[in-house]
RODO-2510 file (C-alpha; in nm, 4 decimals, decimal comma):
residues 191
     n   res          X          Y          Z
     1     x     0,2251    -2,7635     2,3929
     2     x     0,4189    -2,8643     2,0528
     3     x     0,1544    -3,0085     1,9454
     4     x     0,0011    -2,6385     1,9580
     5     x     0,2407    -2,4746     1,8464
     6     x     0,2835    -2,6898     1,5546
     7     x    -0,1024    -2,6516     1,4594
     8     x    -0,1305    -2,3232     1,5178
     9     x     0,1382    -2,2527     1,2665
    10     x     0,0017    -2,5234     1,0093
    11     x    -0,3558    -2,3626     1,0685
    12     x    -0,2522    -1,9891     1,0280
    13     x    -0,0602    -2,0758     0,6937
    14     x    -0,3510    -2,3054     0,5630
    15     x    -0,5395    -1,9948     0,5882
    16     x    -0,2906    -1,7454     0,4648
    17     x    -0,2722    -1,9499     0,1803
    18     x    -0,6370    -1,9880     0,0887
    19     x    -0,6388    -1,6024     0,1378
    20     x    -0,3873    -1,4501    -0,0731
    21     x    -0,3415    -1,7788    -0,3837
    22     x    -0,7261    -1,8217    -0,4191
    23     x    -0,9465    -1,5541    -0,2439
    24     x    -0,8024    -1,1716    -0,2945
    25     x    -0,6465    -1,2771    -0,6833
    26     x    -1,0513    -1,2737    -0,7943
    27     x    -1,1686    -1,0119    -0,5173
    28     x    -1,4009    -1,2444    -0,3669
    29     x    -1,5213    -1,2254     0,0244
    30     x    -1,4628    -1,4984     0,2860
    31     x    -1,7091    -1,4385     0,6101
    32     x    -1,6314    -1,3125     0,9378
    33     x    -1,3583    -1,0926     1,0004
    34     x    -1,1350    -1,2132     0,7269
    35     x    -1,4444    -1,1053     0,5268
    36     x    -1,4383    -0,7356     0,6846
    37     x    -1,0546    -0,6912     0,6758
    38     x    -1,0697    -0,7994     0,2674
    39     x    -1,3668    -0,5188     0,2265
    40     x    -1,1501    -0,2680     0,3612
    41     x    -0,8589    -0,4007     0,0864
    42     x    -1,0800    -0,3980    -0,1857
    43     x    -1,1913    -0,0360    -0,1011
    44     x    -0,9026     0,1091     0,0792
    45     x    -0,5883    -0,1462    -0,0449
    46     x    -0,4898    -0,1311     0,3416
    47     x    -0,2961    -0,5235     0,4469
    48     x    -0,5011    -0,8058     0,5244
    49     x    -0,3260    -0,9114     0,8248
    50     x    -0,3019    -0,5894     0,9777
    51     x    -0,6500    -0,5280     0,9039
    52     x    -0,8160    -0,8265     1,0663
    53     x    -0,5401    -0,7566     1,3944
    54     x    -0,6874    -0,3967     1,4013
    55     x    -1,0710    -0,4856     1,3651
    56     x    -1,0181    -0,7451     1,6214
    57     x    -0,8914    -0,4754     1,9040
    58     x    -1,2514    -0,4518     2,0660
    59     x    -1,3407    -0,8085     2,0538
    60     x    -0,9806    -0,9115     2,2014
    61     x    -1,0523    -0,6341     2,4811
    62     x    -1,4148    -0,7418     2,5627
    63     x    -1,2039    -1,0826     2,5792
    64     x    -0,9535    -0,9657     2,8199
    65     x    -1,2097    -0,8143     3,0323
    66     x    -1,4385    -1,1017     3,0600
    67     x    -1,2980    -1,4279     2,9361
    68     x    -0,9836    -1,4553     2,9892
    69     x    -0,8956    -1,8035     2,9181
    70     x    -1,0105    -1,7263     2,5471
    71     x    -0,8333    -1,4829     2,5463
    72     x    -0,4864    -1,6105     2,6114
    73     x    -0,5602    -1,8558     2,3951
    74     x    -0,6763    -1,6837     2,1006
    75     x    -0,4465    -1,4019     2,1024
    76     x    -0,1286    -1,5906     1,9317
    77     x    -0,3632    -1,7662     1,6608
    78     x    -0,4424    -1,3581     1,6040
    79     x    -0,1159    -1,2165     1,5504
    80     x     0,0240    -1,5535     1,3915
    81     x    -0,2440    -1,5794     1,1108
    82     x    -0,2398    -1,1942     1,0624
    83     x     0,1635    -1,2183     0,9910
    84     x     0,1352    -1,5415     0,7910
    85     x    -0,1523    -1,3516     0,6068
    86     x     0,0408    -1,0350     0,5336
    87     x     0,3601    -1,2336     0,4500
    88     x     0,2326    -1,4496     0,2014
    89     x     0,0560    -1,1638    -0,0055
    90     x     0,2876    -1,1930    -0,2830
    91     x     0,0968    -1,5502    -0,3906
    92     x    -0,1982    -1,2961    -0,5192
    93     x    -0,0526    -1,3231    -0,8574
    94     x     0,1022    -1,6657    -0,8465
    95     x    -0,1671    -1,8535    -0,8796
    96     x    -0,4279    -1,8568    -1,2107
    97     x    -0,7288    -2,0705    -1,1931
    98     x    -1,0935    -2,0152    -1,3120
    99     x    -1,2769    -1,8434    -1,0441
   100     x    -1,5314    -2,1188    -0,9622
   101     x    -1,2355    -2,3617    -0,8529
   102     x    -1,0727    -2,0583    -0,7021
   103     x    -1,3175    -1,9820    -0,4834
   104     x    -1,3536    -2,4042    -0,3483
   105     x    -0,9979    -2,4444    -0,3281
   106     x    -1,0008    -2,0591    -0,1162
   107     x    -1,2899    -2,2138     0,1235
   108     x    -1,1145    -2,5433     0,1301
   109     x    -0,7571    -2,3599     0,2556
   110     x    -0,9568    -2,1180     0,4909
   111     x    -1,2061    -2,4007     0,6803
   112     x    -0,8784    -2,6374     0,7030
   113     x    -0,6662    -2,3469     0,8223
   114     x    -0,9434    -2,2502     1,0613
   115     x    -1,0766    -2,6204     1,2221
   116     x    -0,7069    -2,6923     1,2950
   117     x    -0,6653    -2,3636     1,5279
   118     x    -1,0720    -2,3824     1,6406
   119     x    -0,9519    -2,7687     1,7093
   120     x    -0,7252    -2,5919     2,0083
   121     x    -0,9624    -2,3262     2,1053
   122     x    -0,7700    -2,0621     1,8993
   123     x    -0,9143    -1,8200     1,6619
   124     x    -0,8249    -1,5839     1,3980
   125     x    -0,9415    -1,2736     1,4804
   126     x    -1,2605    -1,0755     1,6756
   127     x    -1,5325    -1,2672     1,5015
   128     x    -1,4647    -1,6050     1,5366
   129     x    -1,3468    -1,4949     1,9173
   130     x    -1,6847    -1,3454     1,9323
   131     x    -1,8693    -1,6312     1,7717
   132     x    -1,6858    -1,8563     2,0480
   133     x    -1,8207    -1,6630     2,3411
   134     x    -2,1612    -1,6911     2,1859
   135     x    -2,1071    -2,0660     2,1709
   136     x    -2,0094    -2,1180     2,5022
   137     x    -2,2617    -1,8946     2,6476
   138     x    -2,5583    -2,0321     2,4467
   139     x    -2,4188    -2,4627     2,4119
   140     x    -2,4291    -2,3611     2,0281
   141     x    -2,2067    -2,4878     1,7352
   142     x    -1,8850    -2,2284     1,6899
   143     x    -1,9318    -2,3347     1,3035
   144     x    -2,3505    -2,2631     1,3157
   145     x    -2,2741    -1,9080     1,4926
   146     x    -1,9434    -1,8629     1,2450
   147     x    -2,1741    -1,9221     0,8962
   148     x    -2,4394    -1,6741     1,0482
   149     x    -2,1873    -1,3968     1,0348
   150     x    -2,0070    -1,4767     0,7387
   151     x    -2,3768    -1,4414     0,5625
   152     x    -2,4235    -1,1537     0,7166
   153     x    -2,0714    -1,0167     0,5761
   154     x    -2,1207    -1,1536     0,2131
   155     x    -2,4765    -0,8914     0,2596
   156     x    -2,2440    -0,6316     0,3959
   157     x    -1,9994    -0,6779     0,0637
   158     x    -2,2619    -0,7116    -0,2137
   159     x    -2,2516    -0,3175    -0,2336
   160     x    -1,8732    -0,3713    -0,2887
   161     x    -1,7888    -0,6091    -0,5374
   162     x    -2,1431    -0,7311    -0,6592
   163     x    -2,3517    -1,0266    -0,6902
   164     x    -2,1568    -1,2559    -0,9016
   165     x    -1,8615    -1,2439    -0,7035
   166     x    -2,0613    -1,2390    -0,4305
   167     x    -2,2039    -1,6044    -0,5710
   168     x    -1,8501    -1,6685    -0,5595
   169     x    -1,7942    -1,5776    -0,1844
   170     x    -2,1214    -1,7892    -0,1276
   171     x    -1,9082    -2,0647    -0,2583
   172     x    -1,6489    -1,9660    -0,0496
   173     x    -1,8167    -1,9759     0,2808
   174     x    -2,0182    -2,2856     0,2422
   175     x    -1,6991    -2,4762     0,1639
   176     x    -1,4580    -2,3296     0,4093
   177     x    -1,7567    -2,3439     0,6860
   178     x    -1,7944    -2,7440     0,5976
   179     x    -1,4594    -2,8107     0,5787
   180     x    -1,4049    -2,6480     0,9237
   181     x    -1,6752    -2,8640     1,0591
   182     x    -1,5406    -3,1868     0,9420
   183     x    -1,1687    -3,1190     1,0198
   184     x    -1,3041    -3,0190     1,3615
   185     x    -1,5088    -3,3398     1,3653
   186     x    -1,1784    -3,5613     1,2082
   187     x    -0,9504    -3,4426     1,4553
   188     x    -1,1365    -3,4508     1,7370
   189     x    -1,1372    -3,8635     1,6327
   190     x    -0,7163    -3,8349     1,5447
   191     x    -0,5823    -3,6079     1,8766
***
């Protein structure tokens, strides 16, 4: 159970991190919810954190209605990454780096942050809880079913911020969705 805890608190701030130091400074999209809840910044300047917790409210109820278990143990990972998200919003200006190592070191942050809690069954938010029903339902990859929707995001966000930062989220994705696999893969091997 420390062991848990422990990742679930490295995992959300891995991902808070990659968020607000490397992702929102250059207005560039991650997938999935994440992706959604920084739309609705960039448009509306509503929090991050708050956003994705607020998004997620239909997925987390289909979960409580009809899978339980991932629900109980996705709903900390939620509100834990949301608050770690929201608190560490001041590192949007802290960091200056050239947008193309921005957005690797933002994917790199986000797909650790993300295959530590996935690693224990926990998600973020309503997409990745919804791309783990999917995966148990259908014996598919949660990482194959994760970088359909965060494609389908970055198309939802073009309109928004346009196709060179949307190159940008592209790099974002890719290198957040890999680095999920692996760590998945890597600690499976270490715990």
């Amino acid at each position: 159970m420390l062991k848990k805890v422990c990742c679930v608190l490295i995992g959300s701030l891995s991902l808070a991190i990659g968020i607000n130091a490397f992702i929102i400074p250059y207005h560039l999209l991650d997938g999935g919810m994440i992706g959604l809840s920084l739309i609705v910044k960039y448009l509306w300047g509503y929090q991050t954190g708050l956003t994705i917790c607020l998004l997620s409210l239909p997925i987390y109820l289909l979960a409580w209605l009809y899978f339980r278990p991932i629900f109980y143990n996705s709903l900390h990972g939620l509100l834990v990454s949301s608050f770690f998200i929201d608190i560490c919003a001041p590192l949007n200006h802290l960091v200056h780096l050239p947008i193309l190592l921005s957005a690797i070191l933002g994917g790199l942050f986000v797909g650790l942050g993300i295959g530590i809690l996935l690693r224990f069954n926990v998600t973020t938010g309503g997409l990745d809880l919804l791309a783990q029903f999917i995966a148990q339902k259908l014996s598919i990859n949660v990482g194959l079913i994760i970088l359909v929707i965060d494609a389908l995001i970055l198309v939802t966000g073009y309109k928004i911020i346009g196709i060179n930062l949307i190159l940008s989220g592209i790099i974002v994705c890719s290198v957040g969705v890999v680095t999920t696999l692996l760590n998945i893969h890597t600690m499976k091997k270490l715990l």
